[in-house]
C-alpha positions in Angstrom: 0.0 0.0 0.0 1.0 3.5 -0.6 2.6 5.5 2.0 0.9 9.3 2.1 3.5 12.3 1.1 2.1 13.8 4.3 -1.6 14.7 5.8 -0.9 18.1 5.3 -0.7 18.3 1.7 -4.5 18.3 0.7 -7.4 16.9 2.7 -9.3 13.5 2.2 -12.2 15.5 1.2 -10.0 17.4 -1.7 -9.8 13.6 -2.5 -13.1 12.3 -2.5 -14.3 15.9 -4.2 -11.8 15.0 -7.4 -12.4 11.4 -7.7 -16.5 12.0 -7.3 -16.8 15.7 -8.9 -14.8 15.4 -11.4 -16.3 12.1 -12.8 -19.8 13.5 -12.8 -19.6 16.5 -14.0 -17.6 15.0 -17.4 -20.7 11.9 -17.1 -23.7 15.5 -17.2 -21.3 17.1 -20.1 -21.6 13.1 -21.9 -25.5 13.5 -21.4 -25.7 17.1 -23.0 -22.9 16.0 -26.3 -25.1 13.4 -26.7 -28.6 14.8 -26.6 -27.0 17.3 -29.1 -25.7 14.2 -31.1 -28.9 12.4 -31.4 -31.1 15.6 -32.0 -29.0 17.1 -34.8 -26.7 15.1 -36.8 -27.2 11.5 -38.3 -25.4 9.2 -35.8 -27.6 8.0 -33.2 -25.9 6.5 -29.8 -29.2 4.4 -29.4 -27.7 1.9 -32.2 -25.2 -0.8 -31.5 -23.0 0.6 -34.3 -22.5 3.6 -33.0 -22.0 2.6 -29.1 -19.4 0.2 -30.1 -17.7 1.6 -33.6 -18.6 5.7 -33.4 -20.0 4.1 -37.0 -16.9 3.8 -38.5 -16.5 7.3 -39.0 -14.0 9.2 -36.6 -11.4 11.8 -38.2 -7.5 11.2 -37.7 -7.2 14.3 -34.9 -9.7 12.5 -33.0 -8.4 8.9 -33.6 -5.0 10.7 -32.5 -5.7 12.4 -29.7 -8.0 9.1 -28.2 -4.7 7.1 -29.0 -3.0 10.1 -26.6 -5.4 9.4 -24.2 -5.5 5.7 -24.3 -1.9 5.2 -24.1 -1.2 7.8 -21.3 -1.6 5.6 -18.1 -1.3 6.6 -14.7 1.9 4.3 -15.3 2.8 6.7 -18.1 3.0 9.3 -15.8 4.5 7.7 -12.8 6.3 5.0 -14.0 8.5 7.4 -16.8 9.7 9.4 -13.5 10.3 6.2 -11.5 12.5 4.9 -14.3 13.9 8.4 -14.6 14.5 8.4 -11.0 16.1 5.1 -11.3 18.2 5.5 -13.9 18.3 9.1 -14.7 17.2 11.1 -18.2 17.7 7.9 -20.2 14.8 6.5 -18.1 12.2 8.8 -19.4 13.6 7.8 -23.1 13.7 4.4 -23.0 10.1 4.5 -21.6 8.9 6.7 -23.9 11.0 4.4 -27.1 10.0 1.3 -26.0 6.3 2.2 -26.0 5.9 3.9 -29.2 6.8 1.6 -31.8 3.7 -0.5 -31.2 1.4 2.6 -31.9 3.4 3.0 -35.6 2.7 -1.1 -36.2 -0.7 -0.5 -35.4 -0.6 1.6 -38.4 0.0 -0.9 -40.6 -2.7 -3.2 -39.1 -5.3 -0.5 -38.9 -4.9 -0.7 -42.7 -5.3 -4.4 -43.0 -8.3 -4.5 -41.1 -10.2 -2.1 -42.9 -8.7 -4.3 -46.3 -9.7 -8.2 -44.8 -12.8 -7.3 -42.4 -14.0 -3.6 -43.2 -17.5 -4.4 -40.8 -16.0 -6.4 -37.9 -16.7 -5.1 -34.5 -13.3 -7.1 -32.9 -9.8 -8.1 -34.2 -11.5 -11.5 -31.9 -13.7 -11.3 -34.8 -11.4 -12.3 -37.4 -10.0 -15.5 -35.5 -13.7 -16.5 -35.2 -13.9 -16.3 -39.0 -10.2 -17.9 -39.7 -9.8 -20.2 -36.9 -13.7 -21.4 -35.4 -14.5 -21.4 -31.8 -11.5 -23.1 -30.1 -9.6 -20.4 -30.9 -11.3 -17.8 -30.7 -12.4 -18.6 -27.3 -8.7 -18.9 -26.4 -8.0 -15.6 -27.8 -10.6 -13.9 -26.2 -8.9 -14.9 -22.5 -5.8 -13.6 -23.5 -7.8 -10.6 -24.9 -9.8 -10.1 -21.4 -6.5 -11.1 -19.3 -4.9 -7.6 -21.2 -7.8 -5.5 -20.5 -7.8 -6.9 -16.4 -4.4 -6.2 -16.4 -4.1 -2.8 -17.8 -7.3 -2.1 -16.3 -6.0 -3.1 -12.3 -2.8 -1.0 -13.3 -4.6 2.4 -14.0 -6.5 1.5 -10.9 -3.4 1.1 -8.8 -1.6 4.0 -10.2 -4.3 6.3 -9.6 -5.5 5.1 -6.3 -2.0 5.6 -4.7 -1.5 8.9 -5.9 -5.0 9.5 -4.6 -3.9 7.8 -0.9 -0.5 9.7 -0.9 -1.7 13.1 -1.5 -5.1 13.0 0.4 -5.0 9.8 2.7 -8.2 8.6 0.9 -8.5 5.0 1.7 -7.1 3.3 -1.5 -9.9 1.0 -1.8 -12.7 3.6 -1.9 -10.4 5.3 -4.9 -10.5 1.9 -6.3 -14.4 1.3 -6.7 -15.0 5.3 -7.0 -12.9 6.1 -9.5 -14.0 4.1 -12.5 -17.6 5.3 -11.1 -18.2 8.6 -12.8 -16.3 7.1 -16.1 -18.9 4.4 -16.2 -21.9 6.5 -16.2 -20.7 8.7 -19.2 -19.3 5.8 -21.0 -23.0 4.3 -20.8 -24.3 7.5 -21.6 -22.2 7.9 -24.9 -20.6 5.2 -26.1 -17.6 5.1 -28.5 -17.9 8.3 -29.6 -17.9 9.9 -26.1 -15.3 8.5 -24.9 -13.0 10.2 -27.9 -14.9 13.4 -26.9 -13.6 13.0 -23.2 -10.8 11.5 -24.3 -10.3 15.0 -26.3 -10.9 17.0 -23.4 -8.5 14.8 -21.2 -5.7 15.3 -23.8 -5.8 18.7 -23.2 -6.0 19.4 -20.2 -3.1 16.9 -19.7 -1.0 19.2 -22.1 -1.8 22.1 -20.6 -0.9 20.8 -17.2 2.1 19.8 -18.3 3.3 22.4 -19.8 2.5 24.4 -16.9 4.6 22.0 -14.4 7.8 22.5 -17.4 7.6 26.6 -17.5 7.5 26.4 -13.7 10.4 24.0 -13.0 12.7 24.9 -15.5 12.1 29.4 -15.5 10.2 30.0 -11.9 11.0 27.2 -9.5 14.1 29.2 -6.8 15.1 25.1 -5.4 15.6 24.1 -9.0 17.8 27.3 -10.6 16.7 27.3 -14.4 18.5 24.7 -16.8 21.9 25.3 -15.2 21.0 24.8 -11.6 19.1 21.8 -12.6 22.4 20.4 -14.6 24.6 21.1 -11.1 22.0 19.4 -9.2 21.8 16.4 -11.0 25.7 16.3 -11.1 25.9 16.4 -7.8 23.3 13.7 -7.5 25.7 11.4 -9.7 28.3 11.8 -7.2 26.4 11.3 -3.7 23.9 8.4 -5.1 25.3 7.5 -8.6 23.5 5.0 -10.9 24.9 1.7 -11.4 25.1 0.6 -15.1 25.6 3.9 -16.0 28.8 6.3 -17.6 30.4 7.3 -14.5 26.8 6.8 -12.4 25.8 9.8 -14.1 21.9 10.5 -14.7 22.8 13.0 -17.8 23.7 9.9 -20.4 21.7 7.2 -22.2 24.9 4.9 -21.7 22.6 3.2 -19.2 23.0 -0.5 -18.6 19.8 -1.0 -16.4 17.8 1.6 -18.9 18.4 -0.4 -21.9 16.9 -3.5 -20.1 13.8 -1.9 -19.2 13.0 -0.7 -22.7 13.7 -3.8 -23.7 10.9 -5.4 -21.7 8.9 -2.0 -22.8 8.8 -2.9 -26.2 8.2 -6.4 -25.1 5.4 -6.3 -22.8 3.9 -3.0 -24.5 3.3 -5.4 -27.8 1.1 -7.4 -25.7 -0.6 -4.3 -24.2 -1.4 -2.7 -28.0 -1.5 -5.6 -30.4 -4.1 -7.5 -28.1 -5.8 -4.5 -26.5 -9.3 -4.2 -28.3 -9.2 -0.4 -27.4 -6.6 0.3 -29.7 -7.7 -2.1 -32.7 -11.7 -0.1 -32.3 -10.2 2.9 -32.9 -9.0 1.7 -36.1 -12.6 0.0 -36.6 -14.1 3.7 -36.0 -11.6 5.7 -38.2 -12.2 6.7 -41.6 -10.7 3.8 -43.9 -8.8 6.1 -45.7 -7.3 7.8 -42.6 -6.7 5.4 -40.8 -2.7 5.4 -41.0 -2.2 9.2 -40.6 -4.4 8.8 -37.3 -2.0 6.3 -35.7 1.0 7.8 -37.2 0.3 10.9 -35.1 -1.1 9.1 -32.1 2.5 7.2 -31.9 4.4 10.9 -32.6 2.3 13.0 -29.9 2.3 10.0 -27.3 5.9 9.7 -27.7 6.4 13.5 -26.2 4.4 12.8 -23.0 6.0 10.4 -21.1 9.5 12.2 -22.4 8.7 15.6 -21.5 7.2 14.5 -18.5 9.8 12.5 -17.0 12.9 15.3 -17.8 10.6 17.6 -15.4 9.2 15.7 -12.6 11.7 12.6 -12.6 14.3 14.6 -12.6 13.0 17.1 -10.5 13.0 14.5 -8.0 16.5 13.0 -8.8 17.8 16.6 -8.3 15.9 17.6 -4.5 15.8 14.1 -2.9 18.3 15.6 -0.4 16.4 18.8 -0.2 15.1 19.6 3.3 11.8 19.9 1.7 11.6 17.0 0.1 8.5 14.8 1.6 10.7 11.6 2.0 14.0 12.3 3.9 16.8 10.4 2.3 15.1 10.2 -0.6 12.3 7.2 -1.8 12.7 3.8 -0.5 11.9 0.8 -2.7 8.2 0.5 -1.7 8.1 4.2 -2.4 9.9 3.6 -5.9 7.7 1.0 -6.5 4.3 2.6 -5.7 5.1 5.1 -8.5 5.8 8.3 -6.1 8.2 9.8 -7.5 6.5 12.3 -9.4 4.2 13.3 -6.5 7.1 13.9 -4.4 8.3 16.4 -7.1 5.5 17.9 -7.5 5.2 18.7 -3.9 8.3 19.8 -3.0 8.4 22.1 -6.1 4.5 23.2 -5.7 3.3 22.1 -2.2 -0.5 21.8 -2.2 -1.1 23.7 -5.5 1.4 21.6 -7.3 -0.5 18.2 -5.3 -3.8 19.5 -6.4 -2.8 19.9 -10.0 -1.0 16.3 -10.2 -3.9 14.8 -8.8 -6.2 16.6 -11.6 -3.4 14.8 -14.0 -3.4 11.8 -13.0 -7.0 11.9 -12.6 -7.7 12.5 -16.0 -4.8 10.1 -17.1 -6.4 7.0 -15.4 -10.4 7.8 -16.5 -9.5 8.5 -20.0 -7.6 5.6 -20.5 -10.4 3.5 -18.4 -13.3 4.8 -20.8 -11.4 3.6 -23.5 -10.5 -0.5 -21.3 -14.6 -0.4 -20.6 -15.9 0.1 -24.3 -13.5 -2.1 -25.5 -13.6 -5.1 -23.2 -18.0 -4.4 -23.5 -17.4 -5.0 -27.4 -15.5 -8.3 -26.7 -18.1 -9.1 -24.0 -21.2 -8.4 -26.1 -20.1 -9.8 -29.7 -17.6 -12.6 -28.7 -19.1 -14.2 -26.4 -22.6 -12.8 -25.7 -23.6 -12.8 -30.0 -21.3 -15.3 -30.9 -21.6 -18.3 -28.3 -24.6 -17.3 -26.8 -27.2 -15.7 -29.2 -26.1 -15.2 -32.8 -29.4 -13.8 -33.2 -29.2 -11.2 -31.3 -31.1 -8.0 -32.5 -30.0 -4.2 -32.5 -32.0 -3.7 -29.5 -30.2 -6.6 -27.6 -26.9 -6.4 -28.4 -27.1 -2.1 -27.3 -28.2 -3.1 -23.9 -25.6 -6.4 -22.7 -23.0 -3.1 -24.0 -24.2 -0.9 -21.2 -24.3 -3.9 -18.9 -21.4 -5.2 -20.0 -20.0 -1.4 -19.0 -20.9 -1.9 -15.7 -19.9 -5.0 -15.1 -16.5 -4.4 -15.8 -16.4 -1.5 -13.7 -17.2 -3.7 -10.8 -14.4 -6.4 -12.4 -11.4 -3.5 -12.6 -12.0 -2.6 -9.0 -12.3 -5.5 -7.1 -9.1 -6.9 -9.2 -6.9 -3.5 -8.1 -8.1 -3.9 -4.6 -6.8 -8.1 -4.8 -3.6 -6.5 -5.8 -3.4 -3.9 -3.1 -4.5 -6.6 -0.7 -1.7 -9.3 -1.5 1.1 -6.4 -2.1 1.5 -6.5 -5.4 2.0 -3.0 -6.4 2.4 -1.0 -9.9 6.4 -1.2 -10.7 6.0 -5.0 -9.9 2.4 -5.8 -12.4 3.9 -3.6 -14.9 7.6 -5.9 -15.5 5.6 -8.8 -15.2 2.2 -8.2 -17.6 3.7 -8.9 -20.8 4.7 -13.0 -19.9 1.5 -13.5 -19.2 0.6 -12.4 -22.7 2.5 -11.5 -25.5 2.9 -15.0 -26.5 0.0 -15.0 -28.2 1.1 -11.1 -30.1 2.6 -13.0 -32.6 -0.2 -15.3 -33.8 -2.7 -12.3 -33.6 -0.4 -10.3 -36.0 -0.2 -13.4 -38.0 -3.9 -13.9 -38.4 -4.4 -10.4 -39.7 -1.3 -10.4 -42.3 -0.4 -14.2 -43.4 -2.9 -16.2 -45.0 -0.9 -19.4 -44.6 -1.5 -19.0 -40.8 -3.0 -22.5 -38.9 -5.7 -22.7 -36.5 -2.9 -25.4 -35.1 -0.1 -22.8 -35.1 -2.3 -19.7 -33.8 -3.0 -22.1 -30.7 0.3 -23.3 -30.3 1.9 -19.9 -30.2 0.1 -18.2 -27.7 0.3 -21.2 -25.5 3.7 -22.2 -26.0 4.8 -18.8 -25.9 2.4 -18.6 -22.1 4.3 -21.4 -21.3 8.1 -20.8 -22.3 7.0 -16.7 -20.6 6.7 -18.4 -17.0 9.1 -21.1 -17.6 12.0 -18.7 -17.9 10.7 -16.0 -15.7 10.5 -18.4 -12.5 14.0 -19.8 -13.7 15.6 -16.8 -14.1 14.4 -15.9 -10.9 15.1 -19.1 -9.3 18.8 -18.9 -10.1 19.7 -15.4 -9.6 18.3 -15.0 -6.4 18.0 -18.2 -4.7 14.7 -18.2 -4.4 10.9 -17.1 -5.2 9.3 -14.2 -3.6 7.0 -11.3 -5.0 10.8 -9.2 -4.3 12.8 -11.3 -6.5 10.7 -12.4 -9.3 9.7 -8.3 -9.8 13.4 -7.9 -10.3 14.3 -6.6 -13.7 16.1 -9.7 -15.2 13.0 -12.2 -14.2 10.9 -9.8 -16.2 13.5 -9.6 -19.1 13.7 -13.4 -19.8 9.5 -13.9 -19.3 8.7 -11.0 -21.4 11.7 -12.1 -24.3 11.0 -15.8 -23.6 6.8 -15.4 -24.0 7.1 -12.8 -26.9 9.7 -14.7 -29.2 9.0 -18.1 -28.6 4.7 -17.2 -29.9 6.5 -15.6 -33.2 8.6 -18.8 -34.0 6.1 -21.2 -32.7 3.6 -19.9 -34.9 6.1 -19.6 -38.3 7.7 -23.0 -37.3 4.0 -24.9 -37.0 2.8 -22.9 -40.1 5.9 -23.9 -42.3 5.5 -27.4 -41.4 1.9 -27.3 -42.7 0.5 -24.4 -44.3 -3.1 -23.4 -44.6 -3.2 -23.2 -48.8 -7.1 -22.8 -49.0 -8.2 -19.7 -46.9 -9.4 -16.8 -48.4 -9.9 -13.4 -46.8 -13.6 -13.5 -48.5 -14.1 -14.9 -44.9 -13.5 -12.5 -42.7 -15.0 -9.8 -45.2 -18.3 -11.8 -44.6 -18.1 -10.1 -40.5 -21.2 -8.1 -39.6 -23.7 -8.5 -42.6 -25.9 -6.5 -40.6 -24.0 -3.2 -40.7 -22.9 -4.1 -44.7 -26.7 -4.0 -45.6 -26.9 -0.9 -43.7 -24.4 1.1 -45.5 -25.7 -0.1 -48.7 -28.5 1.2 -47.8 -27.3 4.2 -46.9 -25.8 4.5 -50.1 -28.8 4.1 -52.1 -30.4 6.6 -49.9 -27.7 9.2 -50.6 -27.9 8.2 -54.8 -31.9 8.6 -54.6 -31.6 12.2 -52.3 -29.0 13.5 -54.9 -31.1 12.1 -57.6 -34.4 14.3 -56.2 -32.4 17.1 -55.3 -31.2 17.3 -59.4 -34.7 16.5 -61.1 -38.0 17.8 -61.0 -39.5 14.9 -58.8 -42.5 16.1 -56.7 -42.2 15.4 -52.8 -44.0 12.3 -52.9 -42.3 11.3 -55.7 -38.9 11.7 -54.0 -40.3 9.5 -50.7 -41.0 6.8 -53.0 -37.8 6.8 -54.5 -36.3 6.5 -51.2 -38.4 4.2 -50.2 -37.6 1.8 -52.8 -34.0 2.5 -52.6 -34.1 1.4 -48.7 -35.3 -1.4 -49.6 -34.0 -2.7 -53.0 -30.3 -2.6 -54.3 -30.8 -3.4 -58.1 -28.8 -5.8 -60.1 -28.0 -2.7 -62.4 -25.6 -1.5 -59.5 -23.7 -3.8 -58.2 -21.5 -3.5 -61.1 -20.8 0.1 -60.2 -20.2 -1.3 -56.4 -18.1 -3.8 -57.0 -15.5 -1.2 -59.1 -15.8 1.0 -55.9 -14.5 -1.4 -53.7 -11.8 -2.8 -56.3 -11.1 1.4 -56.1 -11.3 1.4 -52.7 -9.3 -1.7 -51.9 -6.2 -0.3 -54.3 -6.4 2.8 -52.0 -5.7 0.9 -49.4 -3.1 -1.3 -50.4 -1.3 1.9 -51.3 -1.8 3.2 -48.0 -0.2 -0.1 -46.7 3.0 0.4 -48.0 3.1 3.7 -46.8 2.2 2.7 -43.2 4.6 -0.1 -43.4 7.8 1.9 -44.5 6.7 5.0 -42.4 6.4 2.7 -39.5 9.5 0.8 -39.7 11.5 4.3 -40.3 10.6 6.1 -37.6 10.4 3.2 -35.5 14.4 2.7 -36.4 15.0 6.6 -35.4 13.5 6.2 -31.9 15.1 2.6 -31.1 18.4 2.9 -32.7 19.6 6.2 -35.1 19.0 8.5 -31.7 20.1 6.0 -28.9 22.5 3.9 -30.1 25.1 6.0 -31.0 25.1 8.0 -27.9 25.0 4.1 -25.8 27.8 3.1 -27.7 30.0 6.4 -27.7 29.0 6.4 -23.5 28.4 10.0 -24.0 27.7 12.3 -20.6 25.7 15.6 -21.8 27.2 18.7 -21.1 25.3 21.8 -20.4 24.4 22.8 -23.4 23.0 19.8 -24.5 21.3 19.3 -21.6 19.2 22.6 -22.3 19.0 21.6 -26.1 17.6 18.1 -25.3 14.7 20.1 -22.9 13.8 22.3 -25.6 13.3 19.9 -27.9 11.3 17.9 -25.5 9.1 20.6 -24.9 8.8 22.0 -28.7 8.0 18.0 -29.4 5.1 18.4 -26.3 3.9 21.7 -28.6 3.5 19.6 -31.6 1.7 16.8 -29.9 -0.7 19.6 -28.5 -1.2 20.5 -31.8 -2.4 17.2 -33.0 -4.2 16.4 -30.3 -5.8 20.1 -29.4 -6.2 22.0 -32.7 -6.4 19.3 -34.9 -9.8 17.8 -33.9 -11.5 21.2 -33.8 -10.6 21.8 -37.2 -12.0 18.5 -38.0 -15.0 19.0 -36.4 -16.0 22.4 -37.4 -18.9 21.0 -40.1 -20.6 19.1 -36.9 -20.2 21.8 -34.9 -21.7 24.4 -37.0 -24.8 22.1 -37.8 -25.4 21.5 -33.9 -25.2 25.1 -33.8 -28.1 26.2 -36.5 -29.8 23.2 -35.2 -29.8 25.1 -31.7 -30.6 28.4 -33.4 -33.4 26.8 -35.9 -35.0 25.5 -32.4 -34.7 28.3 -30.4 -36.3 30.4 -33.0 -39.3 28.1 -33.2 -39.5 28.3 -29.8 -40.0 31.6 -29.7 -42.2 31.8 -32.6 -44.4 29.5 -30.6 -44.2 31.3 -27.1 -45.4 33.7 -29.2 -48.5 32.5 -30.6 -49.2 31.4 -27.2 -49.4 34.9 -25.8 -51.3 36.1 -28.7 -54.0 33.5 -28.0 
């Protein structure tokens, strides 16, 4: 359990007002956004296509900014520092490197899904279609073991933070928390969760920004860039960093760092490839957005745990022997491991103003990215196992109301599963090394069953267990034999973690090739999985003919009636004379995308080589320690990077949205007018 930064930073009702206030008054702004939705533009929240897929028709600033949001934790936050704190400014790097490349593949996978299964609801879906109901069910636990996991995390990051700043009891922020983010998530849907997830976004980059201005021009213990730089030099020589160029936290020659991003990129495959949140906001974008969207999701994301950390991590690095620092001598290893180091530099910089504003952070942080682990793990609830084992008959009507229970349900789930870990000591540093053995066996099979067509059912299966297996084998081993023996201490170590997330991750890619090479599938063809969700193909052929026969009416000189009756028919009937048109506009629509494969796959792998090797390679290799001035140079550029994100994630989807906005807005005025008009009549009367 947490230990408080102090009573007498902000009171438990500061805490119980954040975690309850806040969430309700974002769940009474859900319920206006969507009476406007439903009462003025075309996309109804009452329909399970639009709870669960926003319709398929989300712009990239949105998609972007929701990725933002997704991705940003409360381990984001915390954990960045903590590493930063570990193992100085390469830390914060390595955190932010090792997490971003996973975003850029998703690029490349958002594409194929809208090319092999352009109506599916879940990337579950699609190993339905390919591989039958053994799989698929298998798939779907190691799809709902992700979301409990990431889930529980955001749970336990934000309930410490919570506990240490206000001495709220951690499991009341457990159950209350998720609380006000269930409500609008009911109330909205898909769609409101990238609305909140909007307003989340920027409020975290504002906050942000506000905490780097402060440290690095205002804050009298800090001393500007260069009394940071002496701090943290200083720091090097009373506490320096082992596995680092001269135990200096101003290098990325770090042994320790390079580890952890290794088991970042590792474990963060599992958390993204397997995550439905991440593969439904490529089922809700625009088909031919799709790739910008998570190309700019990976390149804003990838300043917030980077600028972030190279404030408040080494903020915290830099006054741990400061008088005013809440934990004298600095954290201890249940402190490190609770994610406090940020909170402790926030307070000693800020004091109750800064606590109050990193609660607000993290706050947002861990709803945002819980709106987005509720609708996702509702969709695998309600169409992989509620429509798919239990009633594939399911109507509209049915399948909208098991999503909102499904919503609630898993509220309940995510809280009692964070309190089990608060209750057996398990705590956020030691759940986030581990997570990816557990799963990322089965990455490899599920990136397989979207991109190979020679995939097995036998070698899908057979990856994801065998790479479960191989995961715990060499995480217990590794364990076993450097420490002697097995404890929740030594099997959170950083090695353990290293060989279970390498051993899982590596042996599910070669089992799966290995099993598939033996004996290929020769006879699939992705007509299959193109066959997901007849329901909402009908309805967008519809919607089609509608459109044709509106434009047609709109262009002759059909009377009124004459125009309902072609619309009518059109509804209805989908003649033989157009689907020879149809079928050239997907053969159109399919080249499109195929183009825009290859330019998500080599955009991907190119920026995904800068981040991992062309930036910190060179500077590992040449065991580089920065001097002054590029110290300040590397700041800047984090923060100009942070400015560019808030761009794509602030501006961005305003721009986008100005159409929807402006017909909300003469919808208002056309009713307000009326209204009068009537009031009006009224009084004459």
């Amino acid at each position: 359990m947490a230990t408080t930064v102090g009573s007498e930073v902000l009171t438990q009702g500061t805490g119980y007002g954040v975690v309850l206030g806040i969430g309700f008054v974002f769940a009474v702004i859900m319920m206006g956004l969507s009476s406007l939705q439903n009462r003025y533009t075309s996309y109804k929240i009452t329909t399970s296509e639009e709870f669960n897929t926003a319709s398929r028709s989300v712009k990239p600033g949105l998609i972007a900014s929701g990725i933002v949001s997704a991705w940003t934790w409360a381990a984001t936050l915390l954990q960045s520092s903590t590493v930063t704190y570990e193992y100085g400014l390469s830390g914060g790097y390595y955190y932010a490197a090792g997490a971003t490349i996973q975003i850029f593949m998703m690029a490349v996978l958002s594409v194929r899904v809208k090319m092999i299964a352009p109506y599916c609801h879940t990337y579950l879906e699609i190993v339905q279609a390919r591989y039958g109901s053994r799989a698929h069910m298998i798939f779907v636990i190691f799809g709902l073991v992700v979301n409990i996991i990431v889930s529980s995390m955001l749970l336990l990051g934000g309930s410490a933070v919570v506990n240490a700043f206000t001495g709220m009891n951690i499991y009341a922020a457990n159950f209350l928390i998720p609380l006000g983010v269930c409500i609008y998530v009911i109330l909205g849907g898909l769609r409101a969760t990238f609305l909140c997830d909007y307003s989340h976004t920027l409020i975290l980059m504002i906050l942000i920004l506000y905490f780097f201005f402060y440290t690095y021009s205002q804050a009298e213990l800090i001393g500007g860039f260069d009394g940071m730089y002496r701090l943290l030099q200083q720091a090097s020589v009373e506490r320096p960093v082992a596995g680092n160029q001269d135990g200096s936290y101003l290098t990325l020659k770090s042994n320790y760092g390079l580890v952890f991003m290794i088991i970042q990129i590792t474990g963060g495959f599992g958390t993204v490839m397997l995550d439905q949140g991440y593969w439904q906001r490529a089922i809700a974008s625009e088909a031919k957005t799709a790739v910008r969207a998570y190309l700019m999701g990976g390149i804003a994301w990838f300043a917030v745990p980077l600028t972030f950390s190279t404030i408040m991590g080494l903020a915290a690095v830099a006054l741990a022997t400061n008088p005013t620092f809440p934990y004298p001598g600095g954290l201890t290893t249940a402190e490190i491991g609770a994610g406090l180091a940020a909170p402790a530099g926030v307070v000693t910089l800020l004091g109750s103003g800064g606590a109050a504003a990193m609660l607000i952070l993290l706050f947002m942080a861990v709803t945002s990215a819980a709106s987005s682990e509720m609708i996702a793990t509702s969709s695998i609830l309600t169409f992989d196992l509620y429509q798919i084992h239990f009633n594939p008959d399911a109507s509209p009507e049915s399948l909208i109301r098991v999503s909102h229970v499904m919503v609630g349900v898993w509220a309940i789930i995510m809280s009692c599963v964070a309190s089990l870990w608060n209750g057996i000591g398990i705590n956020l540093n030691w759940l986030f090394l581990f997570s990816g053995t557990l799963f990322t066996g089965a990455v490899g099979p599920i990136i397989f069953s979207v991109i190979w067509r020679k995939q097995t059912c036998a070698a899908a299966i057979g990856g994801a267990l065998g790479g479960l297996v191989v995961g715990i084998a060499a995480w217990l081993s590794v364990a076993k034999t450097y420490y002697g023996e097995l404890t929740i201490a030594t099997t959170g170590e950083m090695y353990p973690n290293l060989a279970g997330n390498m051993g899982a991750c590596c042996s599910g890619f070669l089992i799966s090739i290995i099993i598939t090479l033996i004996k290929p599938d020769n006879e699939f063809d992705w007509e299959e999985t193109k066959k997901i969700n007849p329901r909402a193909r009908e309805m967008e052929k519809q919607r089609a003919a509608l459109d044709k026969a509106e434009a047609a009416s709109q262009d002759g000189d059909d009377t009124p009636a004459d125009s309902e009756k072609q619309k009518s028919e059109a509804a209805t009937h989908t003649s033989s004379e157009e689907e020879g048109p149809a079928r050239v506009e997907n053969l159109e629509n399919y080249e499109s995308l195929k183009k825009s494969l290859k330019v998500a796959t080599w955009a991907s792998f190119t920026m995904s080589f800068i981040v991992l090797f062309l930036i910190p390679i060179p500077m590992f290799l040449s065991h580089y320690v920065f001097s002054l001035t590029f110290f300040k140079a590397w700041v800047i550029i984090c923060v100009i990077w942070l400015f560019v994100a808030a761009c794509i994630t602030s501006v961005l989807p305003l721009w986008e949205s100005r159409a929807a906005m402006a017909d909300i807005f003469r919808g208002l005025v056309r009713d307000s007018f009326r209204r009068g008009s009537q009031s009006k009549q009224v009084s004459r009367v």
